[in-house]
C-alpha positions as CSV (number, residue, x, y, z in Angstrom):
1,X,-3.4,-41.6,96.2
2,X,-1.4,-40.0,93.2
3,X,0.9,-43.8,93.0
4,X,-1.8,-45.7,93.4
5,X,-2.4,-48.0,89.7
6,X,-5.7,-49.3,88.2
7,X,-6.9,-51.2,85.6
8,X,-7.2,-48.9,82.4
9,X,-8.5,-49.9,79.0
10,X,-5.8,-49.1,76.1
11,X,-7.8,-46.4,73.4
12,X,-6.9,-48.6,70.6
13,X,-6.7,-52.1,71.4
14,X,-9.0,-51.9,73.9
15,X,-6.7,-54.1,76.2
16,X,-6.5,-53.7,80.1
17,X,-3.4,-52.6,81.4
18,X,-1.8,-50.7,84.5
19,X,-1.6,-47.1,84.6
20,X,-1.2,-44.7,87.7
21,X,-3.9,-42.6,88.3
22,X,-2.9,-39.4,88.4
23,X,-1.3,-39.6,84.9
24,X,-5.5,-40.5,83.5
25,X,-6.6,-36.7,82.4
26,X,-9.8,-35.7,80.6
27,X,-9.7,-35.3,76.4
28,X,-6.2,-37.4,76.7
29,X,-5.8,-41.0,75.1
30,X,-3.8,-43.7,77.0
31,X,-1.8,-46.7,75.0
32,X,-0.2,-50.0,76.4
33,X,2.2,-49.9,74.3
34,X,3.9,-47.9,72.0
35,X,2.7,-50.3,69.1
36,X,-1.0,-49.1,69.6
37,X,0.0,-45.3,69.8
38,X,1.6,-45.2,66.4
39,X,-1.3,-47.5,65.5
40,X,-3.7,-45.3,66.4
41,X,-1.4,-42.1,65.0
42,X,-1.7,-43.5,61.7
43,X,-5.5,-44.1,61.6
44,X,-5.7,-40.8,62.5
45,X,-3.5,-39.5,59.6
46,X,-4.9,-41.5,57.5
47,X,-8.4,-39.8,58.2
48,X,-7.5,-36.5,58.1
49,X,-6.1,-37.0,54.7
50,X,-9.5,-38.5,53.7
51,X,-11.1,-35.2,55.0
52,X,-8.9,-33.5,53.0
53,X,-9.5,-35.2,49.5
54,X,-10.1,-32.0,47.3
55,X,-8.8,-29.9,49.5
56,X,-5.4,-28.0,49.7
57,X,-3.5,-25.9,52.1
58,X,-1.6,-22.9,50.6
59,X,1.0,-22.1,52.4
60,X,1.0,-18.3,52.4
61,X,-2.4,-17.3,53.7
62,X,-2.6,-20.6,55.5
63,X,-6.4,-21.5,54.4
64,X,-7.9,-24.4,53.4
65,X,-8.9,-24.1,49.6
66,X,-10.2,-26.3,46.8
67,X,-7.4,-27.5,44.2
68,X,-9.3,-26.0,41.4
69,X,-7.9,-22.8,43.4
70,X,-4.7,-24.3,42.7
71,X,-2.1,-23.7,39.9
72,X,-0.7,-26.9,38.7
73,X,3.1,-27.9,38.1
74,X,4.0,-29.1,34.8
75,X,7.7,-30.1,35.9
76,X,7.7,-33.9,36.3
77,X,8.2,-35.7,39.4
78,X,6.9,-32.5,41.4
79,X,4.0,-32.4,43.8
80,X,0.9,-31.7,41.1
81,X,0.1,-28.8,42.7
82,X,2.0,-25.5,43.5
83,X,2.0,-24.4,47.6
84,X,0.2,-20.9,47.3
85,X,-3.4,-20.3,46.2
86,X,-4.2,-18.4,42.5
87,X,-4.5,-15.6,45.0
88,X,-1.7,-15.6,46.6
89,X,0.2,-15.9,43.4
90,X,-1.8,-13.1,41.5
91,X,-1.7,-10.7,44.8
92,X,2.7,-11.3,44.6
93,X,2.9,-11.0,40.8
94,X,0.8,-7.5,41.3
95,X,3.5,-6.5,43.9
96,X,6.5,-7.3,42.4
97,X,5.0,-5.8,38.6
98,X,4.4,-2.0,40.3
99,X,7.7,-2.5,41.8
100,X,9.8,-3.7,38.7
101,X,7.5,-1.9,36.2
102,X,10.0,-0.8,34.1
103,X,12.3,-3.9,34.7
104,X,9.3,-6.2,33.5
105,X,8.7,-3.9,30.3
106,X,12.1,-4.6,29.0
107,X,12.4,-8.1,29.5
108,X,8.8,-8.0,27.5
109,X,10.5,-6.2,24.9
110,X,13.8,-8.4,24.4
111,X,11.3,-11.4,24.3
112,X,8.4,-11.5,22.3
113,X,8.2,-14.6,21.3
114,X,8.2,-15.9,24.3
115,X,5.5,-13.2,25.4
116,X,3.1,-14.5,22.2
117,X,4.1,-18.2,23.3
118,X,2.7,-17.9,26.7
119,X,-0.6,-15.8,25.2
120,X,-1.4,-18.2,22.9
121,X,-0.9,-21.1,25.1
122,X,-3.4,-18.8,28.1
123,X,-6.2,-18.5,25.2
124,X,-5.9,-22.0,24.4
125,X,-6.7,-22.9,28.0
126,X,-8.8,-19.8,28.4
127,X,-10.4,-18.8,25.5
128,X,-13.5,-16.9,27.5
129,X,-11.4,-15.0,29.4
130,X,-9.0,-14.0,26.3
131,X,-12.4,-13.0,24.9
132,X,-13.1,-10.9,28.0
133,X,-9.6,-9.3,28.6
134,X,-9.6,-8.5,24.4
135,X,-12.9,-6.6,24.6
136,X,-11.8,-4.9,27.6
137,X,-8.7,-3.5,26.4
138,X,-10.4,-2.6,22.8
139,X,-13.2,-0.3,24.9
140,X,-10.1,1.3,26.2
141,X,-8.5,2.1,23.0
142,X,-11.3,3.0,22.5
143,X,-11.7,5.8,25.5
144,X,-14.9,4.1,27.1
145,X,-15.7,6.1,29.8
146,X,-16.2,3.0,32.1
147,X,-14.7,-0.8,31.6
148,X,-15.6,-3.3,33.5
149,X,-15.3,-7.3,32.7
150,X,-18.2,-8.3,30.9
151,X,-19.2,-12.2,30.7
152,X,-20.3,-13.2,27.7
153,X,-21.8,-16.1,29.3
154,X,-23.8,-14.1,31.4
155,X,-25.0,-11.9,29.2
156,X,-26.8,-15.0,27.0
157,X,-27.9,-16.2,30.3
158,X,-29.3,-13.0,31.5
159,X,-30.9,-12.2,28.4
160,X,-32.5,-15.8,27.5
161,X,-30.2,-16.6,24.7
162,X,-32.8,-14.9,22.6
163,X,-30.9,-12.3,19.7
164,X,-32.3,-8.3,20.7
165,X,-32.3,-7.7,17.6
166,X,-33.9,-10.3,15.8
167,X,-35.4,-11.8,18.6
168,X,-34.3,-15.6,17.9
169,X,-32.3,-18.2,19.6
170,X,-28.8,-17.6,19.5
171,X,-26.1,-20.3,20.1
172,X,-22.4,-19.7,21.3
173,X,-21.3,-20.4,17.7
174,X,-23.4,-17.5,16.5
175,X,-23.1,-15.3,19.4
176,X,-21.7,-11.5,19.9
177,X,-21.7,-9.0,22.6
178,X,-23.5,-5.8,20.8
179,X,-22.9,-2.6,22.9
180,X,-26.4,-0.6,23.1
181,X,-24.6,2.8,22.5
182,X,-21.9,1.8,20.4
183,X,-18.2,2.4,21.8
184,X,-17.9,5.2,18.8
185,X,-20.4,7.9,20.5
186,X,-19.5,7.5,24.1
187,X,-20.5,4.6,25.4
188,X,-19.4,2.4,28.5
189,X,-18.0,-1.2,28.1
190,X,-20.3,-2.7,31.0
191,X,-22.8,-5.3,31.5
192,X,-25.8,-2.8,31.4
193,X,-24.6,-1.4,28.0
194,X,-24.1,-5.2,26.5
195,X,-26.8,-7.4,24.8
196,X,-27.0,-10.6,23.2
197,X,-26.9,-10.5,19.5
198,X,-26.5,-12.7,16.7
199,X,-23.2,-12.3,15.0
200,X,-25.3,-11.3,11.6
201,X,-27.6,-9.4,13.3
202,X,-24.7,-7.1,15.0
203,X,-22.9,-6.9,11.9
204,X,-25.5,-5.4,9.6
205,X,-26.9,-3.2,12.6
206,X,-23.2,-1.2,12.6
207,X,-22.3,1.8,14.5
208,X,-24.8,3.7,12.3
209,X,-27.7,2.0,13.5
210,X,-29.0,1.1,10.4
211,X,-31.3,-1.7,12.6
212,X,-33.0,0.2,15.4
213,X,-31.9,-1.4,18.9
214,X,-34.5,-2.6,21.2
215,X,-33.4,-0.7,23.9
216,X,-33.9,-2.2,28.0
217,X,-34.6,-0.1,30.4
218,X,-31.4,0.3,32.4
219,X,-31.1,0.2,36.0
């Protein structure tokens, strides 16, 4: 019978109490009191956030990311982290650049300083990727037919952190990024076009070629 009560042990505490039997349904927890419910509430908060140690949920794409994929806030006494993901962020700073272009330009302009501030303080943090973007954008002054982002870190990696000139160790204090067919007669800025050279090495090879290259085979 739907009134009928039994004996029904509480999911937190374990206790017997009276419940009515039709209120008892499968995946459903069941309390004596309201003390064990928030009880039990809170252990489960409590493990969730656990779960969640290193992880964040940005509130735009609604995904569960690393922080690392995180900006932080420098403003005190705000949450450390901002609510949208790098992504997100980069994704709406593309969008609202192509539509205030010309708006964003200006305000460049009328504030340099504040434009070589926030450089300075990015290649401080991010001196690779400085590195990167500066290479980059000097193929295309330089009217490289094809520019892609080239890791200097991969490239020592790739090629054994062994000079191709010299054929020695090289170390990141020593390091360059030679291009095979120099930037001057045509050629791309792109990983299959970069090798690993010593600083030296690089700079007494030139454009000229003065020290034959010991060119790869290029896929």
């Amino acid at each position: 019978m739907p009134g009928v009560q039994i004996l029904y042990p509480c999911d937190y505490c374990s206790v017997l109490f009276l419940i009515r039997r039709d209120r008892l349904k499968p995946g459903r927890k069941r309390y004596c009191s309201v003390p064990c419910f928030q009880a039990d509430a809170k252990k489960c908060r409590e493990q969730q956030r656990q779960a969640m140690v290193g992880l964040r949920l940005c509130t735009k794409c609604l995904e569960v990311k690393p922080e690392p994929e995180f900006y932080r806030r420098e403003e005190a006494g705000s949450p450390p982290f901002r609510s949208h993901c790098k992504s997100c962020m980069r994704a709406a700073g593309r969008a609202y650049f192509a539509q205030h272009k010309a708006q964003v330009q200006r305000w460049a302009v009328s504030n340099r300083s504040k434009v070589r501030g926030y450089k300075k303080k990015y290649g401080a943090i991010h001196p690779e990727r400085l590195r990167m973007h500066m290479a980059a954008r000097r193929a295309r002054i330089r009217n490289a037919p094809e520019v892609l982002p080239v890791n200097p870190l991969e490239i020592a990696i790739r090629d054994n952190w062994r000079c191709h000139i010299c054929g020695k160790k090289v170390t990141q204090k020593t390091w360059s990024m030679d291009h095979l067919i120099p930037l001057a007669h045509g050629g791309s800025h792109i990983p299959q076009n970069i090798a690993l050279a010593h600083f030296l090495c690089n700079a007494r090879r030139g454009v000229g070629r003065k020290i034959p290259a010991q060119l790869r085979l290029l896929a």
